[in-house]
C-alpha positions in Angstrom: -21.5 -18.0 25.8 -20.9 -20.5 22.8 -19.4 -19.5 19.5 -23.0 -18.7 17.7 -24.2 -16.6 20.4 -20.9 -14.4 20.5 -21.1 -14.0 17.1 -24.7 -13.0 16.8 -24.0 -10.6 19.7 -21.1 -8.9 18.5 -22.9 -8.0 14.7 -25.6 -6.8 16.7 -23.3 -4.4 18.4 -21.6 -2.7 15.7 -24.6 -3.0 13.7 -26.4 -0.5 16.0 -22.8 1.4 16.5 -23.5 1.9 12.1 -19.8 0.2 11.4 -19.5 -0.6 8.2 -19.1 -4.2 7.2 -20.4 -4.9 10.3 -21.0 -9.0 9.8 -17.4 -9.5 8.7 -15.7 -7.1 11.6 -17.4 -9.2 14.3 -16.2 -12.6 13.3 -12.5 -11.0 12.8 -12.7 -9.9 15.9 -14.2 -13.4 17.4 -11.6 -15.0 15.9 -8.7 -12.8 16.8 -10.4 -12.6 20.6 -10.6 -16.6 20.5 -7.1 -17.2 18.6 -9.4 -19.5 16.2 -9.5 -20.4 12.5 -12.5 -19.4 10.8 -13.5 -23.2 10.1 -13.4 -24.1 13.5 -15.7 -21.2 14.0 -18.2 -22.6 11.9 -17.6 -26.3 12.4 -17.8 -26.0 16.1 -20.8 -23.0 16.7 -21.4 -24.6 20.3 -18.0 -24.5 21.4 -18.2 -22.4 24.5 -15.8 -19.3 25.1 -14.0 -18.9 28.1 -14.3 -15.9 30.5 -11.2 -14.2 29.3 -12.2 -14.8 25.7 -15.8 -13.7 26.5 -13.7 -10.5 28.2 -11.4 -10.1 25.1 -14.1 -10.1 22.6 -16.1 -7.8 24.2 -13.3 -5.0 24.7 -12.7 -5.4 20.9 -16.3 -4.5 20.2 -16.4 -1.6 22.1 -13.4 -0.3 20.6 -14.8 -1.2 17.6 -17.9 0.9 17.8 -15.8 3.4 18.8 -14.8 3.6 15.3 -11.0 1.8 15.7 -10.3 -0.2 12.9 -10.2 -3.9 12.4 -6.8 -4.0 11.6 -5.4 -2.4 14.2 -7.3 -4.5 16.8 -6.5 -7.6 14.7 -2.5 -5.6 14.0 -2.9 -7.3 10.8 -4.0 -7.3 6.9 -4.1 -9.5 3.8 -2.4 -7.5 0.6 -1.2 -9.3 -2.4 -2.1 -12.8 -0.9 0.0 -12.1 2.1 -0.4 -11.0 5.6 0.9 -7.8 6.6 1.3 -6.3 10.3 0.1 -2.7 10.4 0.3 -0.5 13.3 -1.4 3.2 13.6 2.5 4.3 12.3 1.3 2.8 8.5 -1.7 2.8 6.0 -3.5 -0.1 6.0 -3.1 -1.4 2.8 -6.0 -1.5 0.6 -7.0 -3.6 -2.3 -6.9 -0.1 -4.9 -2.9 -0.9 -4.1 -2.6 -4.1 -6.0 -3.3 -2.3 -9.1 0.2 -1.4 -8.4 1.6 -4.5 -8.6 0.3 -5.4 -11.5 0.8 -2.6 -13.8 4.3 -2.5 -12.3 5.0 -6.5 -13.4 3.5 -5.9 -16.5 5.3 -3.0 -17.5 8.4 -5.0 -16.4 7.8 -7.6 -18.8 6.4 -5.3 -22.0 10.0 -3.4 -21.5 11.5 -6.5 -22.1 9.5 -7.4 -24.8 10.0 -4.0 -26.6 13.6 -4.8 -26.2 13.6 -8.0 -27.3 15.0 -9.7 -24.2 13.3 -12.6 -22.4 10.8 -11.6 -19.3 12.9 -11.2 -16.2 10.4 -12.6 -14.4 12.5 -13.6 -11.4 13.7 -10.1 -10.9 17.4 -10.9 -11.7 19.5 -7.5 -12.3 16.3 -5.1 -11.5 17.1 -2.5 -8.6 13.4 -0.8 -7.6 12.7 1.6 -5.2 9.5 1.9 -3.0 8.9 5.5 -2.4 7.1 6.3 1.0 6.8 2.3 1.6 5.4 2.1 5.0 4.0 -1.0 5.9 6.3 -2.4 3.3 3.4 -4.4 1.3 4.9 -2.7 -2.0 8.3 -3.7 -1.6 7.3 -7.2 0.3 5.1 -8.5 -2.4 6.8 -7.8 -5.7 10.1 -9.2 -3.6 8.1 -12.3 -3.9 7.3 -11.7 -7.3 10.7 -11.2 -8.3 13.6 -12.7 -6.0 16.3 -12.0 -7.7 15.8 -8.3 -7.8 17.0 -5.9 -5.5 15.1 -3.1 -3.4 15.7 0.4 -1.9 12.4 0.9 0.4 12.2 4.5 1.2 9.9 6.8 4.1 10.1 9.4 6.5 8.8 7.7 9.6 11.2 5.9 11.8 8.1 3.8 12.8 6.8 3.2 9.4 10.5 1.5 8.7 10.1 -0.7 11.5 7.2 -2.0 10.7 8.3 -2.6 7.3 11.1 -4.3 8.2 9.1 -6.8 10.3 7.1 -7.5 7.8 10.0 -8.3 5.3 11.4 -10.4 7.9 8.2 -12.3 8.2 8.5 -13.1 4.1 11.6 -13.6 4.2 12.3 -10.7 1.8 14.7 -8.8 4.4 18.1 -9.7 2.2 16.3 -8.0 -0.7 15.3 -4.9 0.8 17.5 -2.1 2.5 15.3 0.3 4.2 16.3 4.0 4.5 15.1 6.7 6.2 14.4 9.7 3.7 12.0 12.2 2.7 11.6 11.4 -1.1 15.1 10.1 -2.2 18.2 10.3 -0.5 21.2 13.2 -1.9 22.0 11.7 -5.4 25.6 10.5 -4.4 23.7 8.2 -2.4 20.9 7.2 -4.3 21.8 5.1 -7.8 19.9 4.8 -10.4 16.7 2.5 -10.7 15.0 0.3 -13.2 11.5 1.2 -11.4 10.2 3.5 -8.9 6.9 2.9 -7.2 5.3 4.6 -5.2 1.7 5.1 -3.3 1.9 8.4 -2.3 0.1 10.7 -0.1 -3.1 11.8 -2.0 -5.7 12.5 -0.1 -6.4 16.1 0.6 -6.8 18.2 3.7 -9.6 20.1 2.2 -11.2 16.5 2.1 -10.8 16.2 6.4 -14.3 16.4 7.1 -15.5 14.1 4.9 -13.0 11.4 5.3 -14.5 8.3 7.5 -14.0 8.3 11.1 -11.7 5.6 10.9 -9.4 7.2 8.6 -9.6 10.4 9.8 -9.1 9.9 13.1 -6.5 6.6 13.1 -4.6 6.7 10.1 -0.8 8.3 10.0 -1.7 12.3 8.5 1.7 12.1 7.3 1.0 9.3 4.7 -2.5 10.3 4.2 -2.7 14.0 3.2 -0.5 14.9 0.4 -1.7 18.7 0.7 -4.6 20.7 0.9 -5.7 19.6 -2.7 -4.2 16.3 -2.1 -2.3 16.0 -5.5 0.6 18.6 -4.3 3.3 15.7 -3.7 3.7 14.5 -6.9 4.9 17.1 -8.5 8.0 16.7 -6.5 7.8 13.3 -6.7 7.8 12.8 -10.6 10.7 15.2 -10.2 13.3 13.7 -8.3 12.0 10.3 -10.3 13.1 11.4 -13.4 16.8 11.9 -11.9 16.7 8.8 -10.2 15.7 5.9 -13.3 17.8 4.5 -15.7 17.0 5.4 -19.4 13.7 3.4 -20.1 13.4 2.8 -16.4 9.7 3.1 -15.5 7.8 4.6 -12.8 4.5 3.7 -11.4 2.4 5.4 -9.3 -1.2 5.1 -7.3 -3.2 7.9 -8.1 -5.9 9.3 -5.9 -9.9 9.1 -6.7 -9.6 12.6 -8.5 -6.0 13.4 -8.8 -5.5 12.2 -12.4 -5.9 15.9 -13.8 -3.2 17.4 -11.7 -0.9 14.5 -12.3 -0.7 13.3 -15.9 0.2 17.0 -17.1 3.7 16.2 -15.1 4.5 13.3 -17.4 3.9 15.1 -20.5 7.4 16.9 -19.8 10.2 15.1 -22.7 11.7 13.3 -19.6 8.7 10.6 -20.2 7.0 8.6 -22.9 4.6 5.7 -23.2 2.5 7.1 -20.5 -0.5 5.0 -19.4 -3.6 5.0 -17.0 -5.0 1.8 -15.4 -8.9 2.1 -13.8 -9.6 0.3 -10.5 -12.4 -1.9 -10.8 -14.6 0.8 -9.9 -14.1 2.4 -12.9 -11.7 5.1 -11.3 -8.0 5.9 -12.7 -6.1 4.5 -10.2 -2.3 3.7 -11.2 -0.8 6.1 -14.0 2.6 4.6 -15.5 5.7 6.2 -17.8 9.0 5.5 -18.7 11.8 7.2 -18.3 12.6 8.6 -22.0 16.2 7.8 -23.1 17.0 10.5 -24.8 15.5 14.0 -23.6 15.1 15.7 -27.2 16.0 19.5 -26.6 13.7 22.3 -28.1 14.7 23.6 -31.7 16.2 26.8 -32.1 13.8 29.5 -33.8 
């Protein structure tokens, strides 16, 4: 079986098996099978497999069909230009996420604009934390962004960390990031104060189970998907223990779920926070909300 054939073949396959994107799956998987650049795939369609390639392939179809996902055949994902490993101990990281980088880097630089300081662009001085980091794609790729700055990378699962920390490794981000196992933030005596917290919470909710796609449902981590039954229940805590944990004018950014923005902006109209913002996704769909930390908490007046 040469290249074109296997190809043709394998988007037949998951075509009929109703995967979605079923074109692009089957040459990730070709390639991954075949340990080949996508160029070669297509400069050299004749090239013929060999059994164990014909053998690898075809077991990756059929898990596949059977409604695995790409990346965790492939144990691999592209987020913020880079490639990430991912495992079935982290979210995959999607494209939504990168929203988060952005607001997060441009809030950086308006603070420093309001405060008339230069753009830190390299980071220097910042201490951030990554709240519930798992793969480690948050932490990673605004480490890249900003080298000088300084990281505190934050989640519950033992394997998540891992993970993470292989993929800092990998980016050579590892002497910027310390990775700690905690649910939220560590006791305060621990934990010092940060310049920004982000985070990309658990949102979706368990009410939602049914409806969610096989291959999230059934292959995803349940402890970094569901963030209640409604879905929006973490944040409260979250915004919380935020507010205790950012310097004055310190900002946190967050990734909000597809409907969660009701439930969620009413916690950052406490006096703790000030210049509040929502960013859409492309799809039109409030995806990152944004506040900073308000210096001074003005108390009530007195009747």
């Amino acid at each position: 079986m040469d290249f074109r054939s296997a190809l043709k073949h394998g988007i037949a396959q998951l075509r009929a098996a109703d995967i979605a994107s079923y074109t692009l799956a089957a040459e990730l998987l070709l390639l991954h099978a075949t340990k080949r650049e996508r160029t070669y795939l297509y400069s050299h369609p004749e090239a013929e497999l060999t059994a164990e390639e014909v053998s690898a392939y075809q077991q990756l179809l059929d898990r596949r069909a059977s409604g695995v996902p790409v990346q965790h055949l492939t144990c691999k994902q592209e987020f913020w230009g880079l490639e990430f490993e991912v495992t079935p101990d982290v979210l995959i990281p999607r494209p939504e996420t990168e929203h988060l980088i952005e607001v997060a880097l441009d809030r950086l630089a308006l603070r420093e604009l309001h405060a008339g300081r230069p753009n830190k662009n390299d980071g220097e001085g910042l201490l951030i934390a990554d709240v519930g980091t798992g793969s480690g794609c948050i932490a990673v790729a605004l480490a890249k962004e900003m080298p000088k700055s300084r990281f505190m990378a934050f989640d519950v699962s033992p394997a998540a960390l891992a993970v993470a920390r292989r993929n800092a490794e990998k980016h050579a981000a590892a002497n910027q990031i310390e990775f700690i196992e905690s649910n939220l933030f560590t006791s305060s005596s621990r934990s010092p104060l940060f310049d920004l917290i982000v985070s990309n919470p658990p949102y979706v909710g368990r009410r939602e189970t049914a409806a969610l796609a096989r291959e999230v449902r059934d292959h995803e981590p349940e402890l970094a998907l569901y963030g209640g039954e409604e879905g929006y229940e973490f944040y409260a805590e979250l915004i919380a223990q935020s507010a205790t944990h950012l310097k004055p004018s310190g900002l946190l950014v967050l990734e909000l779920g597809h409907d969660s923005l009701p439930a969620v902006q009413p916690l950052l109209d406490a006096p703790h926070w000030r210049n509040v913002a929502v960013t859409n996704d492309l799809a039109g769909i409030p995806r990152v909300i944004a506040g900073e930390r308000a210096s001074v908490v003005d108390k009530p007046r007195q009747a």
